[in-house]
C-alpha positions as CSV (number, residue, x, y, z in Angstrom):
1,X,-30.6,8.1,-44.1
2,X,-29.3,6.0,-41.1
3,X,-26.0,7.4,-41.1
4,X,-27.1,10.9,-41.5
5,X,-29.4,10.3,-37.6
6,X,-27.1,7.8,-36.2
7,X,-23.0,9.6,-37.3
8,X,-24.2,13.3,-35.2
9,X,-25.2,11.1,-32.1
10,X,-22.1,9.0,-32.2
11,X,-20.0,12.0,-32.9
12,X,-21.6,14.0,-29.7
13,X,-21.4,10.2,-27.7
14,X,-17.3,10.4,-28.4
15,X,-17.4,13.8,-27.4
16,X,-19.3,13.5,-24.2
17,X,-17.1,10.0,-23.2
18,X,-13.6,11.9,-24.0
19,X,-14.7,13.8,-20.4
20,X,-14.3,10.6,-18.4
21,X,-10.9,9.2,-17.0
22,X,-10.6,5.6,-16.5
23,X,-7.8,4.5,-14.1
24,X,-6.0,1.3,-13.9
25,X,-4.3,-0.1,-10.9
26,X,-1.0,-0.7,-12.7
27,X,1.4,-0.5,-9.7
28,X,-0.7,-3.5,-7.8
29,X,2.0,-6.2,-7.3
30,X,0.0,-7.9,-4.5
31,X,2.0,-7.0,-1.5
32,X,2.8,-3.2,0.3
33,X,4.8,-2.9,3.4
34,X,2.1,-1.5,6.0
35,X,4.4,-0.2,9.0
36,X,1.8,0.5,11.2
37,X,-0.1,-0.7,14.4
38,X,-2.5,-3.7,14.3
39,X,-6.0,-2.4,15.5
40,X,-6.3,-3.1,19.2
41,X,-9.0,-5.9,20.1
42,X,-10.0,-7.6,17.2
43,X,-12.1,-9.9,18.4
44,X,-12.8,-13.8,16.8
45,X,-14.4,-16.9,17.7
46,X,-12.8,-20.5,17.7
47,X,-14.5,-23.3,15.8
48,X,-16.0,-24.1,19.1
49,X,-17.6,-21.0,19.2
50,X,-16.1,-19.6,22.0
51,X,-15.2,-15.3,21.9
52,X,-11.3,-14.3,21.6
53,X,-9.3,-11.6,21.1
54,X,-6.6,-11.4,18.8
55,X,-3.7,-10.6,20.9
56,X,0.2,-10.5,19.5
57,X,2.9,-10.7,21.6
58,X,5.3,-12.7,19.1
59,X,5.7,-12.3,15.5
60,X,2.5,-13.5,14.1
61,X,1.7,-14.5,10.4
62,X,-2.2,-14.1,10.0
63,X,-3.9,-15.8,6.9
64,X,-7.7,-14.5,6.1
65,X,-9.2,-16.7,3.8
66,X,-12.6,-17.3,2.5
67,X,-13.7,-21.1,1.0
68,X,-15.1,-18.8,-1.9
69,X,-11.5,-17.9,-2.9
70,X,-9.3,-19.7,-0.4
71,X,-9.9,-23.2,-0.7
72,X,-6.7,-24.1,-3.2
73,X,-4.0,-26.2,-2.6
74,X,-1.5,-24.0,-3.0
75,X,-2.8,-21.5,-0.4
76,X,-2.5,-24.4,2.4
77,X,0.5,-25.5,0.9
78,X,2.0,-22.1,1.7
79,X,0.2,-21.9,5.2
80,X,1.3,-25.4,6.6
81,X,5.2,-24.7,4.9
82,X,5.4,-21.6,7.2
83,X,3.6,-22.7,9.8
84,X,5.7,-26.2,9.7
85,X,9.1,-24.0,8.9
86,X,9.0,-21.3,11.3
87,X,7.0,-21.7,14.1
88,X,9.9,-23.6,16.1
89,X,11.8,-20.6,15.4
90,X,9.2,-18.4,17.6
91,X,7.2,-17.2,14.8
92,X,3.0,-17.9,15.7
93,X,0.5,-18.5,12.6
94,X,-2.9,-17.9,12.8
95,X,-5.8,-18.5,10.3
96,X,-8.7,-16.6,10.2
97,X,-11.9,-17.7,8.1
98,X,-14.8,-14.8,7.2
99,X,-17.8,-16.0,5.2
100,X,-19.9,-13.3,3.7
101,X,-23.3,-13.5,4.1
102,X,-23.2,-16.5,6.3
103,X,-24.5,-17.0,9.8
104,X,-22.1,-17.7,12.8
105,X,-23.5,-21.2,12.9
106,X,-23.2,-22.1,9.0
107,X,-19.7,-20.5,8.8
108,X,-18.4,-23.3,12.0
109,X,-20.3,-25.9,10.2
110,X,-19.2,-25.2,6.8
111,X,-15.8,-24.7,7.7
112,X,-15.6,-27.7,10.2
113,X,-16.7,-30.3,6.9
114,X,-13.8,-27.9,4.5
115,X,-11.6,-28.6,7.2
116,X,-12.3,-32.9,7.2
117,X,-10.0,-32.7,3.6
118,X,-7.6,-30.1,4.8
119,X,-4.4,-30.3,7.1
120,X,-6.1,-28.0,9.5
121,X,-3.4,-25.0,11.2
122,X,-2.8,-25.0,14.9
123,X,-4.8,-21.7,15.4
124,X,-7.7,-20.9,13.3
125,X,-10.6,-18.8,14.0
126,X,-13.7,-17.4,12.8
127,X,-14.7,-13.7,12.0
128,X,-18.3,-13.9,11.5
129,X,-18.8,-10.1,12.6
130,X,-15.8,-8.9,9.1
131,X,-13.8,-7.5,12.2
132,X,-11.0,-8.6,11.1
133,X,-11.8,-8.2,7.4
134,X,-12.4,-5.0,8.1
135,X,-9.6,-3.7,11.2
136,X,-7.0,-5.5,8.8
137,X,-8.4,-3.6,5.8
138,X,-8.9,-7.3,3.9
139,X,-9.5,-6.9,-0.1
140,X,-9.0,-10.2,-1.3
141,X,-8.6,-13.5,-0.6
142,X,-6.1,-15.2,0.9
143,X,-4.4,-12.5,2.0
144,X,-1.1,-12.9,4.4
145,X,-0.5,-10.0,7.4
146,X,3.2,-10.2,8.9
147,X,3.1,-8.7,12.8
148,X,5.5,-7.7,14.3
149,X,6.1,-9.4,18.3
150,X,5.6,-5.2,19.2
151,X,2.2,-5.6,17.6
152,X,3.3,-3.3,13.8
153,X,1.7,-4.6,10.9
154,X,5.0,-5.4,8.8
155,X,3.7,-7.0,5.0
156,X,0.2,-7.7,3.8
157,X,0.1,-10.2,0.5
158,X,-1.9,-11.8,-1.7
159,X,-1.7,-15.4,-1.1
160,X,-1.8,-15.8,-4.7
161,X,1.1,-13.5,-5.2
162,X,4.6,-15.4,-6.0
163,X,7.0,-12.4,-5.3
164,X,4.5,-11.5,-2.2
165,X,5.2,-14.7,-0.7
166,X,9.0,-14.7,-1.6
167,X,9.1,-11.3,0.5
168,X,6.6,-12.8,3.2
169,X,9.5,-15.5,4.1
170,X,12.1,-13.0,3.7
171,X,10.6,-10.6,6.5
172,X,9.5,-13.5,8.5
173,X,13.3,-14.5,8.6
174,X,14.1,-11.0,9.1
175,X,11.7,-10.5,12.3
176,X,12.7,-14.0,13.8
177,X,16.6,-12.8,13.4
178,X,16.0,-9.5,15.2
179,X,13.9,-11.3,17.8
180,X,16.8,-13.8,18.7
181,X,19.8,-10.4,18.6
182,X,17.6,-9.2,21.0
């Protein structure tokens, strides 16, 4: 008696799902050549609390990061080797924290005591307005952005991608090579 109530609706269920596509992102490898302008005036604030502009005049590395998914020690392993690696060779690395859901004030504090265990960069910032979240089109944390010194977004990579990082040095090497032919 169950079967002969419950097999129809399953059978019109199958027949009603078979109408829905599901997609996968199968071609995501963590990385994609951009080629485009950075947005103009992206504006941060120093740990002091103090307004900036992000302004790129020499090839710049950016790391957004987020202590919800940034706070590994590989991340800032990778961050300090290219800051420590490249930026005698002209190449500028800035680190930008965004905390959602935080105030301006929590987000210094909170990041000023994760900062107390960490080898802090030489430039890092705050975005507690998601402008650069959002300008640099940010989906996931830590994400790299290569800049060209003419201000052209080059790479964008996961953090947490190995070949994304390989190619991050390579186009670093690439745009400090053209900047010293020039």
């Amino acid at each position: 008696m169950f079967l002969n109530i419950i097999g129809p609706l399953l059978i019109l269920f199958a027949q009603q799902v078979t109408d829905v596509e599901v997609k996968f992102k199968t071609t995501d490898k963590g990385f994609q050549y951009i080629n485009e302008p950075m947005p103009d005036g992206i504006q941060l604030m120093t740990l002091d609390g103090e307004k900036t502009i992000l302004e790129i005049n020499t090839p710049t590395l950016v790391q957004v990061w987020s202590m919800c998914c940034g706070g590994d020690a590989l991340q800032w392993a990778d961050q300090r080797y290219m800051e420590q690696r490249y930026s005698k060779k002209g190449l500028r690395v800035v680190s930008i924290n965004f905390e959602n859901g935080l105030t301006r004030k929590k987000q210094q504090n909170s990041v000023r005591e994760f900062m107390k265990s960490k080898d802090k960069p030489a430039e890092i910032y705050l975005d507690p307005m998601g402008w650069a979240y959002e300008d640099l089109k940010i989906s996931g944390f830590p994400t790299y952005v290569l800049i060209s010194q003419t201000g052209n977004i080059v790479l964008k990579t996961s953090g947490k991608s190995e070949e994304g990082i390989a190619l991050l040095e390579s186009e670093i090497e690439n745009l400090l090579e053209n900047m010293s032919n020039n």
